[in-house]
VEXPA-380053 format. One record per residue (C-alpha): x, y, z; residue in one letter. Coordinates in steps of 0.02 Angstrom, whole numbers, padded with zeros to 5 digits, always signed. Example, Ala and Ser with C-alpha at 12.3 -4.5 7.8 and 13.67 -1.06 7.14 Angstrom:
2
+00615-00225+00390A+00684-00053+00357S
END
This chain:
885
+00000+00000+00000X+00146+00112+00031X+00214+00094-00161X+00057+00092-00218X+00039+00282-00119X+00215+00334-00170X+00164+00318-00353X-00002+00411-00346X+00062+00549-00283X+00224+00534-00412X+00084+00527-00548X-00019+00688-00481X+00138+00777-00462X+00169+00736-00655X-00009+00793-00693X+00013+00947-00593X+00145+01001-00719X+00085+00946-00851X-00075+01050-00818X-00058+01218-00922X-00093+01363-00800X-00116+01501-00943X-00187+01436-01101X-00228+01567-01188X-00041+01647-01169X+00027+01469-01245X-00074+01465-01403X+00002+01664-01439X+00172+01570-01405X+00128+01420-01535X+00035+01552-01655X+00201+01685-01636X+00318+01538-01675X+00217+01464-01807X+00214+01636-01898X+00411+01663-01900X+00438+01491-01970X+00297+01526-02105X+00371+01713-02152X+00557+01690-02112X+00595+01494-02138X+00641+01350-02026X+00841+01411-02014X+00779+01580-01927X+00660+01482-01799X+00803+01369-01758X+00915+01508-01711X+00781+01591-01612X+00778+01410-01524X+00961+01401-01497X+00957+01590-01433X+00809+01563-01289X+00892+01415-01232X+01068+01509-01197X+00973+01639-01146X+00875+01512-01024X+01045+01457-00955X+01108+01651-00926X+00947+01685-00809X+00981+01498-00732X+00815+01408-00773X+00872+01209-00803X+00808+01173-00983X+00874+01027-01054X+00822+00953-01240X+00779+00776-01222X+00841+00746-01396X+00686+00655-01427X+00562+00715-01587X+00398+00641-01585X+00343+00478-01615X+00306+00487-01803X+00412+00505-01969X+00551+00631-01979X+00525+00668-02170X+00350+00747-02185X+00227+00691-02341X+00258+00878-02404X+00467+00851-02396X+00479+00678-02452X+00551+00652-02631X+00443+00595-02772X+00480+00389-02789X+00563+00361-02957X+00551+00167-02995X+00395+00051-03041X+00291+00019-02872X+00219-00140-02947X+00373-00212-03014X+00449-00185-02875X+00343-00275-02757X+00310-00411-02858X+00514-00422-02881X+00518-00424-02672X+00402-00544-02658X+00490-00665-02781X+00641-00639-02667X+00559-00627-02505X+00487-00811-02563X+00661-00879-02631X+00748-00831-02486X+00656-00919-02368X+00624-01081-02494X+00831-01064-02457X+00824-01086-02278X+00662-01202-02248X+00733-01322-02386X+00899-01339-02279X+00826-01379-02141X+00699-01497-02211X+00846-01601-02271X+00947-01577-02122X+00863-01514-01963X+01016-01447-01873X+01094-01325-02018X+01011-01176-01976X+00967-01001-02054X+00865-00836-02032X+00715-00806-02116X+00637-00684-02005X+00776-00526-02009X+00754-00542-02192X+00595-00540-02198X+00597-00370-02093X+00745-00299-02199X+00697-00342-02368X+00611-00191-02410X+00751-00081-02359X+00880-00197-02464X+00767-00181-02619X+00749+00009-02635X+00946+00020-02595X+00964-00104-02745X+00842-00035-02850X+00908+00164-02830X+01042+00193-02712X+01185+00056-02704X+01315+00091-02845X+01433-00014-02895X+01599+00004-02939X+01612+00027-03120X+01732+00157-03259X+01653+00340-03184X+01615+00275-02975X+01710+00197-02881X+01576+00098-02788X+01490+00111-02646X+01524-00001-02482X+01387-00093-02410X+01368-00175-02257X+01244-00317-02238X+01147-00356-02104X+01209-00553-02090X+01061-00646-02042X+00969-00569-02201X+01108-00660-02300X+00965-00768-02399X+00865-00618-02449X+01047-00567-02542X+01062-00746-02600X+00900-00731-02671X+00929-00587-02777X+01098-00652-02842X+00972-00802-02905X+00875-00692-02994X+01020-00594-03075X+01111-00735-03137X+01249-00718-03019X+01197-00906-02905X+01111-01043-02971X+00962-01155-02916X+01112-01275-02861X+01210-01152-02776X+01028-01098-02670X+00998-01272-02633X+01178-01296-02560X+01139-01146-02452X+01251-01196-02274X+01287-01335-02350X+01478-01302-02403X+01595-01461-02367X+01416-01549-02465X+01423-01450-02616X+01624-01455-02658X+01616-01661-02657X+01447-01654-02776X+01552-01497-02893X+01455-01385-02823X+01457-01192-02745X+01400-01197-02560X+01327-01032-02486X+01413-00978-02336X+01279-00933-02195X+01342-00761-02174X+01441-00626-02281X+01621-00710-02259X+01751-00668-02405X+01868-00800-02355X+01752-00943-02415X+01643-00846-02544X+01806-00696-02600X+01715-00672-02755X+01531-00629-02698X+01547-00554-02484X+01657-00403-02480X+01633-00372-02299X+01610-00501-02127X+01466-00441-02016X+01432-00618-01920X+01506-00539-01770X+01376-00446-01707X+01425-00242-01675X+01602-00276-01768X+01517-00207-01952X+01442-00061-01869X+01627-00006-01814X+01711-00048-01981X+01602+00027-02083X+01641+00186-01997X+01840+00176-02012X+01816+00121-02194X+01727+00280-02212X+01859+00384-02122X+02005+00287-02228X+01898+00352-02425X+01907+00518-02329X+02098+00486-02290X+02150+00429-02458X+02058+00582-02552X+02138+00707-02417X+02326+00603-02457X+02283+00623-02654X+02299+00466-02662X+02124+00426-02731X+01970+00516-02768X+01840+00431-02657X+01692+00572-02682X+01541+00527-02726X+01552+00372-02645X+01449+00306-02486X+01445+00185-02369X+01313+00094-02322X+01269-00008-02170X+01116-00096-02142X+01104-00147-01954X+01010-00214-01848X+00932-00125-01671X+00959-00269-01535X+01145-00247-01625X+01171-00086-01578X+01185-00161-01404X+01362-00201-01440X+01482-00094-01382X+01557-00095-01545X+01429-00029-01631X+01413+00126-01551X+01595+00156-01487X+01655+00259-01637X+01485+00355-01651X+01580+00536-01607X+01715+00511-01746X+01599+00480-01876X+01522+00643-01799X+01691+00724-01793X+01764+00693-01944X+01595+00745-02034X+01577+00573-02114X+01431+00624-02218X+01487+00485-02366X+01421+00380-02216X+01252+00298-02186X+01174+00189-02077X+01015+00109-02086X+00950+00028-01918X+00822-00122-01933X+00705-00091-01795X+00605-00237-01795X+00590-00220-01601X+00664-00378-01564X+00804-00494-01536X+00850-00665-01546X+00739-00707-01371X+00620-00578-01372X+00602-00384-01376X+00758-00286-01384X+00653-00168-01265X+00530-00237-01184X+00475-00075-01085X+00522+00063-01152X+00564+00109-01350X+00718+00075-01436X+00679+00194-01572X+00673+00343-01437X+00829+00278-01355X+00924+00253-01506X+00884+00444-01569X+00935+00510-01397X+01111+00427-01447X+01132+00490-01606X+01091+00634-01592X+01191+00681-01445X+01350+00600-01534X+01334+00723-01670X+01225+00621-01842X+01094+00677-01922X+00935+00571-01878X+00795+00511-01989X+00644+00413-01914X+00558+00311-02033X+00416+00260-01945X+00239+00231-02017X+00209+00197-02195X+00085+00293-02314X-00079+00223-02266X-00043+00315-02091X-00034+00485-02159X-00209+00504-02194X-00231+00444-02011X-00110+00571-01939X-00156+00697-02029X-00336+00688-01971X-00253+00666-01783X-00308+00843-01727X-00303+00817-01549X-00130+00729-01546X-00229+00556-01476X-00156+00421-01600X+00016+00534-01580X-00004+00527-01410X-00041+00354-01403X+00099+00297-01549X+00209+00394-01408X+00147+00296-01265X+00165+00114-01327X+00328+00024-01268X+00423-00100-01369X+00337-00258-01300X+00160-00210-01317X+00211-00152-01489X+00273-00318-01524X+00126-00412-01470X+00017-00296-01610X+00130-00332-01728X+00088-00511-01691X-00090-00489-01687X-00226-00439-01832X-00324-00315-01876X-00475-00346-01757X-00368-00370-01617X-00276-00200-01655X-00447-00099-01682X-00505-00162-01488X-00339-00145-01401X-00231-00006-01493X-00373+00093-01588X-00506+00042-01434X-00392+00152-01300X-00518+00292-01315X-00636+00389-01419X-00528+00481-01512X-00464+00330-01590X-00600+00238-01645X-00676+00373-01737X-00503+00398-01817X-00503+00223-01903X-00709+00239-01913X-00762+00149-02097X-00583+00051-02078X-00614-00168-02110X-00510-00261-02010X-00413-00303-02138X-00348-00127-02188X-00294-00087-02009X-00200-00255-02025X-00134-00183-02164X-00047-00013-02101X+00121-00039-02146X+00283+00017-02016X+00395+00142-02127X+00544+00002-02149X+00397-00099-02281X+00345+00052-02382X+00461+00082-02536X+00386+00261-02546X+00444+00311-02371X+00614+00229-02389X+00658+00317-02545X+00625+00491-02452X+00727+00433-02309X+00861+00367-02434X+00868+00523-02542X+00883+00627-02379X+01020+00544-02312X+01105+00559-02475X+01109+00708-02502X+01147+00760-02332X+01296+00861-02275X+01422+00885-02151X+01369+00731-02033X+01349+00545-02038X+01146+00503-02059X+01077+00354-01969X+00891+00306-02028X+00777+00208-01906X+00679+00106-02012X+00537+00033-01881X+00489-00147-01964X+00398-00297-01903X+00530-00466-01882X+00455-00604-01966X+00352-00492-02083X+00224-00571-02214X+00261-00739-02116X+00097-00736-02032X+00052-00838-01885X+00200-00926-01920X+00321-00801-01873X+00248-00613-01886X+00304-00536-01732X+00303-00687-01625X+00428-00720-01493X+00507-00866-01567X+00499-00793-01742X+00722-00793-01762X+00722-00960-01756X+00583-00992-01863X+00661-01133-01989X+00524-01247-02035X+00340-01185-02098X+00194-01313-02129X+00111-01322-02298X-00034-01198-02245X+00082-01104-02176X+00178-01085-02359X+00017-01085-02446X-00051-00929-02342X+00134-00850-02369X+00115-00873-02555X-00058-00779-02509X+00004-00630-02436X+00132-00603-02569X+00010-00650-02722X+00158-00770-02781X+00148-00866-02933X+00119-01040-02877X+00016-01186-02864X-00043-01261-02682X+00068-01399-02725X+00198-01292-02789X+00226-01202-02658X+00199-01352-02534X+00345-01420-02627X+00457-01270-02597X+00488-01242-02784X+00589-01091-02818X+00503-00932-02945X+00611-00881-03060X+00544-00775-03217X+00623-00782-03399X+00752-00666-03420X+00614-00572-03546X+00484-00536-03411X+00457-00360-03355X+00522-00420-03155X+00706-00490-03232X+00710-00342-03347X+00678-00224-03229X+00803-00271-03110X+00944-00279-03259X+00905-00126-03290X+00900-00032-03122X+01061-00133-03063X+01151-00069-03236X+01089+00109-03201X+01188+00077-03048X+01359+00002-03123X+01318-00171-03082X+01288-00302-02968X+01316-00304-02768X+01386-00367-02675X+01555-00409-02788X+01715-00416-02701X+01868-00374-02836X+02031-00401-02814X+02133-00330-02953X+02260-00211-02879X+02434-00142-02910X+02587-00252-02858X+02701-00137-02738X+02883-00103-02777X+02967-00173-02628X+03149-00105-02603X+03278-00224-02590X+03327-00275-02406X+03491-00183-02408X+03415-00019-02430X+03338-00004-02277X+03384-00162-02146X+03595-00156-02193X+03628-00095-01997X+03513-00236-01934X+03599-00396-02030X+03773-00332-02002X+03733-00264-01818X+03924-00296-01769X+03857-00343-01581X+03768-00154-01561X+03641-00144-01447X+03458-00098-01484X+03284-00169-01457X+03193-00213-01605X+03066-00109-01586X+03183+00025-01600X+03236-00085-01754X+03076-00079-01834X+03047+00081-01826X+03218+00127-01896X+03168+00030-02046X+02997+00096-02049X+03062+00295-02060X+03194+00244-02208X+03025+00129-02307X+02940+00303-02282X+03068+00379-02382X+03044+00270-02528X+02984+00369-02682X+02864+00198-02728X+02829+00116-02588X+02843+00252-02450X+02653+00333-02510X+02578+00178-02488X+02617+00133-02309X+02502+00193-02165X+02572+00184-02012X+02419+00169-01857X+02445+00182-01662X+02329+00176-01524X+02411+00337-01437X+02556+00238-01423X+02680+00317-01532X+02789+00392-01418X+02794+00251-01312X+02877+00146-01458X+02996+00289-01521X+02882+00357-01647X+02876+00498-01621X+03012+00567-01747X+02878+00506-01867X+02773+00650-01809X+02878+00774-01892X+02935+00662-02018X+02768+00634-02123X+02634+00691-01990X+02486+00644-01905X+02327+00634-02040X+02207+00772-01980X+02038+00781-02081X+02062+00992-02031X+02234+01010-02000X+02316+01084-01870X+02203+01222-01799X+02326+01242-01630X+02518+01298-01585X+02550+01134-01498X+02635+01139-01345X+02809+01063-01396X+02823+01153-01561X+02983+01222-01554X+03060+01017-01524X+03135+00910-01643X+02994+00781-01593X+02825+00889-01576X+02655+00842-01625X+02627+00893-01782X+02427+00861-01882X+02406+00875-02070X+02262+00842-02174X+02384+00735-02280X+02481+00669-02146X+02512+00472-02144X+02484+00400-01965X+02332+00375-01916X+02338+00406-01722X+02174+00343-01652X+02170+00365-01476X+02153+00251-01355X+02054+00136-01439X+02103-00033-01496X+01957-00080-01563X+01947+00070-01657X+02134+00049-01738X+02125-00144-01772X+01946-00054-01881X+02058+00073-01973X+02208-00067-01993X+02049-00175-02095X+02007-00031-02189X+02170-00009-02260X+02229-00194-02262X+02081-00232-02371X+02115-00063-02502X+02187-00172-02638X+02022-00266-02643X+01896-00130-02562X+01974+00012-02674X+02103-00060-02808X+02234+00008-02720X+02355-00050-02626X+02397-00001-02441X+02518-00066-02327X+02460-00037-02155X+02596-00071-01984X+02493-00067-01834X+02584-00065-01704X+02556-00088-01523X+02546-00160-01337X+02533-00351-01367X+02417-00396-01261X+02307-00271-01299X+02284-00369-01472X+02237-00546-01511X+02159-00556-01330X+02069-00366-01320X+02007-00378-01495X+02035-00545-01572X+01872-00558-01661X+01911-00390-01732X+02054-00478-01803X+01984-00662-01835X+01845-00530-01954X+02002-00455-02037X+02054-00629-02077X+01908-00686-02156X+01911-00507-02261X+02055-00572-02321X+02155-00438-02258X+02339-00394-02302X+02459-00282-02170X+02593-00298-02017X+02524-00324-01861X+02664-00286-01736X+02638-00337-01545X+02777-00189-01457X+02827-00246-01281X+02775-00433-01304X+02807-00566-01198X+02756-00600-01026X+02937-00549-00935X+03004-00404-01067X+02905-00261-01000X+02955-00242-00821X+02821-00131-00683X+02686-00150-00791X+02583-00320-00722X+02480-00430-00770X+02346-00362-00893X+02502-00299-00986X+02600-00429-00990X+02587-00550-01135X+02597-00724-01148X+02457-00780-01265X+02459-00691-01421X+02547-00809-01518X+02444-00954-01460X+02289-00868-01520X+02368-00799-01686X+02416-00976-01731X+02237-01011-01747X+02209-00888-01866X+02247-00996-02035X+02300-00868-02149X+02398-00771-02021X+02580-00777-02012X+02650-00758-01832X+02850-00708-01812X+02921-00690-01610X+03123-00636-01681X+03253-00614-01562X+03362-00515-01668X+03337-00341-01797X+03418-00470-01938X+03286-00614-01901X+03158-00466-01913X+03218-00387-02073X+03209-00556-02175X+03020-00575-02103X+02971-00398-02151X+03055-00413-02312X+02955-00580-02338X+02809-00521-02302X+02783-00379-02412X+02833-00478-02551X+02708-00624-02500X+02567-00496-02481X+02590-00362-02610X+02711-00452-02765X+02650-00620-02739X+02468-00543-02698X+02433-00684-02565X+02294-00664-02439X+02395-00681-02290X+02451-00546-02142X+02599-00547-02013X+02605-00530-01835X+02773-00501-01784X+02820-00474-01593X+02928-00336-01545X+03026-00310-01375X+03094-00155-01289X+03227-00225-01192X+03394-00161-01268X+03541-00317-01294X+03696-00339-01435X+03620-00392-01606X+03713-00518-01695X+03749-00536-01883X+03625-00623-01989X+03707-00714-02146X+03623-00737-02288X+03641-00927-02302X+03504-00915-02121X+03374-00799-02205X+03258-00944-02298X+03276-01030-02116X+03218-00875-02038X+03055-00875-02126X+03009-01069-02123X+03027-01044-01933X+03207-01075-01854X+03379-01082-01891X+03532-01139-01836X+03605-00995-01735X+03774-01066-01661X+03853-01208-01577X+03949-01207-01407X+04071-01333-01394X+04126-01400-01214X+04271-01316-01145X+04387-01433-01138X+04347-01429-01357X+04453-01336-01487X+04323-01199-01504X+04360-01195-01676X+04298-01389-01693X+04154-01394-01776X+04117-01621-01741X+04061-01666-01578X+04184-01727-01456X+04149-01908-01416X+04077-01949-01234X+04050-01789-01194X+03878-01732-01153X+03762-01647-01271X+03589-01535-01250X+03507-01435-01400X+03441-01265-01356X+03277-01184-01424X+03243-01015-01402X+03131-00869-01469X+03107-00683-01443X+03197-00609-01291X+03213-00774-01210X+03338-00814-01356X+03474-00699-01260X+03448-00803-01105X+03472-00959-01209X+03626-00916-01275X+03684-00843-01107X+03641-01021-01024X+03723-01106-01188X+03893-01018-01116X+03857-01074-00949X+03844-01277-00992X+03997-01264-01106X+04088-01203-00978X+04044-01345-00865X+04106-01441-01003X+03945-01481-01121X+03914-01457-01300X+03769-01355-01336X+03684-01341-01501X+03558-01158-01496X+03430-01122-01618X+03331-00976-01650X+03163-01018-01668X+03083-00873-01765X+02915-00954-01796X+02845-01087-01647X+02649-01093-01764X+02761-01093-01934X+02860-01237-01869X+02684-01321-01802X+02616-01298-01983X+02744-01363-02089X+02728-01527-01966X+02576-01543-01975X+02560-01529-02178X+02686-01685-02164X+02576-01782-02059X+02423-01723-02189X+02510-01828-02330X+02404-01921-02433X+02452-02124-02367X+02516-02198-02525X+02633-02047-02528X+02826-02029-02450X+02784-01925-02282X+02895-01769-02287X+03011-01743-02123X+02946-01579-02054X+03063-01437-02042X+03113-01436-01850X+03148-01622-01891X+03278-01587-02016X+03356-01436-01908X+03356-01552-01757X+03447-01684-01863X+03629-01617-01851X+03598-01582-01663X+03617-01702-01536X+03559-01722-01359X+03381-01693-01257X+03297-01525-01306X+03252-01384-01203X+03133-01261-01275X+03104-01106-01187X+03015-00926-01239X+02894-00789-01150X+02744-00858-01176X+02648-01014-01115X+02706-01177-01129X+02577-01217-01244X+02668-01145-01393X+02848-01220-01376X+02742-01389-01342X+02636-01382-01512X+02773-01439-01596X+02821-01574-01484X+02739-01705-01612X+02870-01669-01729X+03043-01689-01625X+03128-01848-01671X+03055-01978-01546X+03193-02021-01507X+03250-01846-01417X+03192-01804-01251X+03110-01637-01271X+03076-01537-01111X+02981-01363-01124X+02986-01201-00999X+02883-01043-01031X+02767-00923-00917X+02611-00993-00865X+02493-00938-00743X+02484-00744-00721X+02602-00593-00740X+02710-00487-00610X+02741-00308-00572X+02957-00327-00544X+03090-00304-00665X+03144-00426-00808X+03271-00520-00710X+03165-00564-00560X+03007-00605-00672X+03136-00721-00793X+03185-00788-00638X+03001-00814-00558X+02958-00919-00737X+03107-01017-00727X+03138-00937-00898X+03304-00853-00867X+03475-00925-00907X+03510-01003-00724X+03372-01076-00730X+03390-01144-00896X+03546-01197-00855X+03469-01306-00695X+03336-01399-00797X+03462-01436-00957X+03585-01525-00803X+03422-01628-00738X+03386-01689-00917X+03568-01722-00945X+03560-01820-00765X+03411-01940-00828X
END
């Protein structure tokens, strides 16, 4: 009873101020304000707006926008642009695909129950895919460059469906939808179930699976069009990009996390189109309140231009007779859950419980059949309303747009799906179910036709086919289409820019220092120097970048609009709008996004970039590993380089700094090459390699290369080790026993051996233990392993050999062959990684493995290497217990 007082008196406090105390002065307010927008234009009334409200501040009365418009569409029937295309045609075209796409998915699961597949988000979205096909999505072709669009994934059969229709996928390849490893052994072409290049690099041009990681990239692919025009190094205007999203996704912190630098760097070649269909994979994405509302309150706040596309046409009569504000009122008053359960319902059901609220209503929808108020379309199924809301965002300036498009999930599928709770994972539909689908959509088909799941396709001479030829060659062509014809890069020979890190002559340096030694001179290159982008997560100076700054500057979309504070230094911070770095804050997730953008240029753009992100280690593969498992399926082509790696090199800092993981995970990335070198040489050969693997060679591959900070004497590389380097060790020197002419190269008989592996910084406690045991009168064998997942590969491709073939001897096999002894691996990371090679050490070799499990330390490198029982002592006390065995 005490609640129940609490909240009457909360609600007659509301009324209280809600109650007008001087009407009469209010309507001169509305009729004063109503007559400077009619005689001096909607720009003057906003800056009276903007005036009273500072002025409201000055006197101290607490006014506060609630970013919120009302509940109805932003684009009024006066503004809205006239719709170009064929209404009919159009429809009859969705329906076709509406009805192929979901013949796709129930099909699959007919023959096998488990395999999955969306039919409801499609059924939602298609509407606001069609009218971007039909008028708005160019493709690249001689005068555009092409627009980018993001698709929503689990509306990947509605996109399937239309490649049927075009030509693009056959009635084979649609009934091989999910059904991948199946269609290759029948000579087939399987349909990935969601946009992945890697497995369909002619069709998907961008991964969206991941929920909230599209949202994200297609904001730094905008930014990186803006950064090549501003660089001159291509003309990207005109062009858009497109994201169709969906609103439970925008739950992700992903999505929303770069919202303010689309808003900063005026991203207006940027669009995003929201599917709100109200609900989520379990139920509504807000049960009790409105996502719409919530959603604009975000947007708006971080800076884009907002379009609500709300209600189709049929509502304007409606809301234009709505004189007393009640169906605006009531529109405004109707959370997400009960608007889910009218979606859900019909038209009788809607007239007693939406339209039955009051009076007003009724007579509002008075003369209506149940039928047309089951027919009053949300905004995101109208192709009238989304062409207005399209051509608005278009041609908008000066700010990213996002459009709200308010849908129903499960749309046209009836009591089968509209609306209903259960609707995502809607996979199977009875015949009536089909049959009253094939109603709704006036489809072509028999009762057993469509009871059969037969596909519709029309002859290519039919006004539908013809139709969309024609609107898709208006356009340039047919999306999506990933290309991948791109210039080969001159790569300067090694010499040129690595000689002081092969012939090091013992001087001491880290190699990140290394690296970035070589990255200033590859700067300088006339060919090659253009095309790199350097990216840092406000790390620069922290890695010795910082006479980069200076060097080819920080890429500012405005410049440098300051005197920064350390302008008269060698090193200050220096902004350009054609500056090369691209410095993005702290924000990993946001520079992995721009490292994607410009990894994937030679197939998003034509041209080829060569993007080095470098950065904290274990702020990578474990703080935004899907980011970079979604790069990998993009088939993206760069340098990632983990500064400050391993789990001992970067004393003080602790444990969510220090590394000892990354290389485990980036070994289960397939097409990414992982490096840990000890030595500037070892990591001039694999930088060398790798631009001419990606960018000569053109192979869909990237590096992550590990980079330490501690300082130590860099040894000569020959050239005889190089090839070694890059299949994943080498032999890096032999100690002989003491008692041994130290110029004998043969083993000195009955004297005890042990073969040293080491990688990264570890290696320089290897060799310092290798010293140690051949002064206590053992020969020690030490090699450099460059590549622990390179080695694993190359092992396991042996093992893969077909059984009626010779089985190759893996690589650490035939290294291990002219050593002699037990083995003792060690490195900075987990065991795990030293011991994922173990299957492939001669079986006859004890092999024995040390690394840094468990969590990190704050202490300095000697007392963490000796906490491990990774540093040369300690080496030295487990190679004596093997030799004692």
């Amino acid at each position: 009873m005490h609640m129940n007082a609490r909240l009457q008196n909360h609600i007659a406090g509301n009324l209280v101020s809600m109650i007008d105390p001087d009407p009469e002065e209010t309507a001169e307010w509305r009729d004063a304000f109503a007559a400077l927008i009619a005689v001096e234009g909607k720009e003057r009334a906003c800056q009276i707006l903007d005036m009273l409200s500072s002025e409201a501040h000055r006197f101290g009365v607490e006014w506060e926008n609630n970013l919120n418009t009302p509940y109805r569409n932003s684009i009024s029937v006066e503004q809205q642009a006239n719709f170009p295309g064929d209404l009919e045609i159009e429809k009859k075209l969705g329906a076709i695909i509406r009805w192929n796409a979901l013949v796709m998915v129930v099909r699959a699961n007919q023959a096998y129950g488990e395999l999955g597949g969306h039919v409801a988000s499609y059924a939602s979205a298609a509407d606001l895919f069609e009218t971007g096909y039909h008028h708005f999505f160019h493709a690249k072709d001689a005068e555009h460059g092409g627009d980018l669009v993001f698709f929503q994934p689990h509306s990947a059969p509605g996109v399937y469906a239309r490649a049927f229709l075009e030509g693009r996928l056959s009635e084979t390849d649609l009934c091989h939808y999910r059904q991948e490893v199946l269609a290759t052994s029948h000579g087939a072409r399987g349909l990935s179930s969601y946009p992945h290049p890697w497995l369909m690099p002619d069709f998907w041009q961008f991964p969206t699976g991941s929920m909230g990681l599209g949202p994200i990239s297609s904001i730094y692919h905008a930014r990186f069009m803006r950064y090549l025009s501003d660089r001159k190094l291509l003309d990207c205007s005109g062009r858009k990009v497109w994201g169709v999203f969906g609103d439970g996704e925008m739950d992700e912190p992903e999505s929303m996390s770069a919202l303010t630098l689309a808003a900063r760097e005026k991203l207006d070649n940027l669009v995003w189109v929201v599917n709100c269909n109200l609900q989520r994979l379990d139920g509504p994405v807000r049960g009790n309140s409105r996502i719409i509302d919530e959603l604009e309150r975000l947007f708006v706040g971080a800076g884009w231009k907002v379009i609500k596309l709300l209600w189709g046409s049929d509502w304007d009569g409606l809301l234009s007779r709505d004189h007393d504000g009640a169906l605006q009122k009531a529109l405004g008053d109707t959370v997400d859950g009960q608007m889910q359960t009218f979606a859900a319902k019909d038209g009788r059901y809607n007239r007693e419980h939406f339209f039955g609220q009051n009076e007003a209503l009724s007579k509002l929808i008075a003369g209506m059949s149940d039928e047309q108020i089951d027919k009053l379309k949300r905004g995101g199924h109208d192709p009238v309303k989304i062409f207005a809301a399209y051509a608005a965002a278009s041609s908008h300036q000066g700010q990213p747009t996002v459009i709200l498009a308010h849908t129903k999930k499960g749309y046209g599928m009836g009591s089968a799906g509209e609306g209903k709770m259960t609707t995502h994972s809607q996979k199977k539909l009875s015949a009536e179910d089909l049959i009253a689908f094939r109603d709704r959509f006036d489809l072509p088909l028999t009762d057993q036709q469509a009871a059969d799941l037969e596909f519709i396709k029309p002859s290519e001479e039919s006004a539908e086919i013809r139709y969309l030829h024609q609107q898709r060659q208006r356009l340039g062509g047919y999306l999506p289409k990933r290309q991948t014809t791109a210039d080969a890069l001159v790569i300067p020979e090694l010499s040129s820019y690595a000689n002081f890190a092969l012939q090091a002559d013992g001087k001491e340096m880290s190699t990140t220092m290394a690296f970035v030694r070589m990255l200033g001179t590859l700067l300088k290159d006339a060919q090659l120097g253009p095309r790199i982008v350097p990216i840092v997560a406000d790390e620069a100076r922290t890695f010795g970048m910082a006479n980069l700054f200076k060097q080819v500057g920080i890429y500012s979309s405005v410049g440098q609009q300051y005197a920064p504070e350390d302008i008269g230094s060698v090193l200050s911070y220096r902004e350009a709008v054609d500056g090369q770095i691209l410095e993005e804050g702290i924000s990993e997730a946001g520079a992995i996004a721009s490292w994607t953008a410009a990894a994937t240029s030679y197939s998003v753009h034509g041209l080829s970039m060569l993007p080095f992100y470098i950065y904290y280690s274990m702020f990578g593969f474990q703080r935004v590993g899907d980011a970079i498992w979604a790069a990998a399926d993009q088939r993206s082509r760069g340098f990632l380089l983990g500064a400050t790696s391993g789990r001992t090199t970067l004393g003080g800092e602790g444990l969510q700094h220090q590394d000892g993981s990354s290389h485990l995970v980036s070994a289960t990335i397939p097409n990414c090459k992982s490096y840990d070198p000890a030595f500037a040489g070892e990591l001039a050969v694999i930088l060398d390699r790798g631009m001419r693997d990606m960018y000569v060679e053109q192979n869909d591959v990237f590096y992550y290369i590990t980079l330490m900070n501690e300082n130590y004497a860099q040894p000569n590389l020959p050239q005889d080790k190089h090839q070694d380097v890059i299949r994943g060790c080498y032999d890096f020197a032999y100690y002989p026993a003491a008692a041994q002419n130290t110029a004998q190269s043969k083993v000195q008989e009955n004297t005890q051996s042990i073969t040293l592996l080491g990688s990264g910084a570890i290696l320089v406690q290897v060799i310092a233990a290798a010293e140690l045991l051949a002064a206590q009168g053992v020969n020690v064998f030490v090699l450099s392993v460059t590549s622990w997942s390179e080695l694993a590969r190359d092992g396991m491709q042996s093992e893969n050999a077909k059984l009626n073939e010779a089985k190759p001897i893996p690589f650490i096999a035939q290294q291990l062959a002219h050593t002699h002894g037990p083995i003792l691996a060690a490195s900075d990371y987990v065991r795990a990684l030293p011991e994922s090679i173990r299957a492939y050490i001669p079986q006859d070799r004890t092999y024995r493995t040390l690394g840094t499990d468990g969590f990190g330390r704050s202490d300095t490198r000697q007392i963490l290497r000796e906490f491990f029982g990774i540093d040369a002592h300690s080496i030295v006390e487990t190679a004596q217990h093997l030799l004692t065995k």
